[in-house]
C-alpha positions, 0 to 999 in steps of 0.5 A: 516131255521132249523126247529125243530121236536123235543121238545127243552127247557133246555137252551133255552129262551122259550120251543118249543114243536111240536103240534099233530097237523100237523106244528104247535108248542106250544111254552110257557115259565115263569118267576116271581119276586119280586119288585125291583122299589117302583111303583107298576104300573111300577113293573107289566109292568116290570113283564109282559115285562120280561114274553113276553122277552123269547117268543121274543128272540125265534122270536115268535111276538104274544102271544096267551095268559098269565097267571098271578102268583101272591103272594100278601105278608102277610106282607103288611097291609090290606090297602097297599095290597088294594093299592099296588095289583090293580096297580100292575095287572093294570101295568100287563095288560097294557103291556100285551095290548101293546103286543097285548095279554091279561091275562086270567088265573092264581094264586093267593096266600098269603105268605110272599113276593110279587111276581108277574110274569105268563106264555105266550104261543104261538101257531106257524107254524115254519116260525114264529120261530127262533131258536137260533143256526145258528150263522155262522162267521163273524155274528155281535152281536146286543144289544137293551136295555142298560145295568145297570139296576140292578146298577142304581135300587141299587143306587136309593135304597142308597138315602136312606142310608148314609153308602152306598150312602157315597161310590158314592156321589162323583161319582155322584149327586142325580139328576144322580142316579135319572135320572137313575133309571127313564131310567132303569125303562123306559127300564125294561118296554119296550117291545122287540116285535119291535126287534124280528119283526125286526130280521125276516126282517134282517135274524137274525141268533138267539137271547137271552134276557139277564137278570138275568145272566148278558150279558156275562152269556147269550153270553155264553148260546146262544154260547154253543147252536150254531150249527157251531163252533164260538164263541162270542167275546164282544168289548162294553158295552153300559150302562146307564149313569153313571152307569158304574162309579157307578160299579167301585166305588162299587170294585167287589159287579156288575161286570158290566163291566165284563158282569156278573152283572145281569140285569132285562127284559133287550134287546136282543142279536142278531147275524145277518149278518154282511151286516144286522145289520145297518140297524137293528139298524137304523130300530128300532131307527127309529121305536121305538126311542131308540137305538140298538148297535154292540157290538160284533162279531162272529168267528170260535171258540169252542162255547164259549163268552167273553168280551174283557180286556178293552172293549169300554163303551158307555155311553147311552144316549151319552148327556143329553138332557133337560127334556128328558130321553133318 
């Protein structure tokens, strides 16, 4: 495995930097955002899943410890402020327990938008880590959590509003939208530690996390990084049900089925051997209960990604099942 001896950090999901002390690296990153579901509760897992996302897509299992970045809104009433910010920090810190780590520390301050994000460090020896460059040809590219959720939080969003919801109701019922705002909520706020456990054990040859760039905006991050000379190639698109309809309907505003739409705490992208990879999947349905997918594979090329013209959509789930959201 190439270990780093230097600090690596732009581009990458998380900042490693080498300790002083001998072997081990601090290995840390941020994020922060507004609200984008109307459940406080499920808004700060979302947070806290989205902060733990890049410490995994590095392999990184165990945070050491977080930080919590609040901005509490001056636009709030004193009486939603005293709702709306405990379930938040509550929301935060049961994700951060699932992930066996806890907050101790950070900032609280008053402005006009609610934020709410923090930092996770790590503290490694560089067995634990997996750096994101050793993609070699004939890898395959792996996705653990269905794209659209950015689709599917908009869509709930124009149950409120006529001019918009007037554009898909032919497409889709309510009943649809709603049901797709519940997974993309689920999924937001599942963590991807099981995922980054699991590519120790299947050799994987890198990750990402794919979120506010889209799918195609994070293969090509994680191409330009790679040590050999590949590139990605994409064939399918595994998205939440309807979801990709709902993008076609909307002309050119998600550009979902171009991997540019951009999504938030979404899976991670894995390159890992091609021997591997079913493995992988089947592994972490077994496990967790959700599905993976090849989506893609690697090949000698310039360190670059693309999706191709007409790439397969896997509707996910494949069949509703009755009282069941996945």
């Amino acid at each position: 495995m190439h270990i780093p001896q230097t600090k690596i950090g732009i581009g990458m999901d998380s900042c490693v930097t080498p300790l002083r002390h001998a072997g081990l690296s601090l290995v840390q990153t941020t994020d922060f955002f507004y609200p984008l579901v109307d459940d406080p509760y499920m808004q700060g897992k979302i947070a806290c899943a989205n902060v733990l996302s890049d410490l995994y897509a590095m392999g990184v299992t165990e945070c050491d410890n977080m930080l919590m970045l609040l901005g509490v809104s001056t636009k709030m009433s004193e009486k939603e402020r005293d709702v709306v910010v405990p379930l938040m920090l509550r929301g935060f810190r049961d994700a951060a327990a699932e992930a066996n780590t806890s907050v101790n520390g950070g900032q609280t301050v008053m402005n006009p938008w609610c934020t709410i994000g923090g930092v996770a460090s790590s503290i490694c020896q560089s067995s634990e880590l997996i750096v994101p460059d050793g993609a070699v040809v004939g890898d395959v590219l792996v996705l653990t959590k269905p794209l659209g959720t950015q689709v599917a939080v908009n869509a709930h969003q124009w149950l409120d509003q006529p001019e918009r919801w007037n554009k898909i109701k032919l497409i889709v019922s309510e009943e649809d939208v709603r049901k797709a705002y519940y997974r993309a909520m689920n999924s937001m706020a599942r963590l991807n530690k099981k995922a980054a456990e699991l590519m120790h054990k299947y050799n994987a040859h890198g990750a990402t996390d794919v979120t506010g760039f889209g799918l195609l905006g994070h293969a090509q991050n994680l191409a330009k990084n790679q040590r050999n000379e590949v590139s990605f190639i994409i064939h399918n698109l595994p998205i939440i049900a309807k979801m990709a309809s709902v993008a076609k309907a909307c002309g050119n505003m998600f550009h979902l089925l171009q991997g540019s739409s951009a999504e938030t705490s979404g899976g991670l992208l894995i390159c890992l051997p091609r021997e591997q990879a079913a493995a992988y999947c089947k592994d972490i349905e077994k496990q967790e209960g959700y599905q993976a997918w090849i989506i893609g594979i690697v090949e000698k090329g310039n360190r670059t990604a693309r999706i191709i013209d007409k790439p397969r959509v896997i509707e996910v789930p494949a069949k509703e099942k009755e009282g069941e959201l996945w």
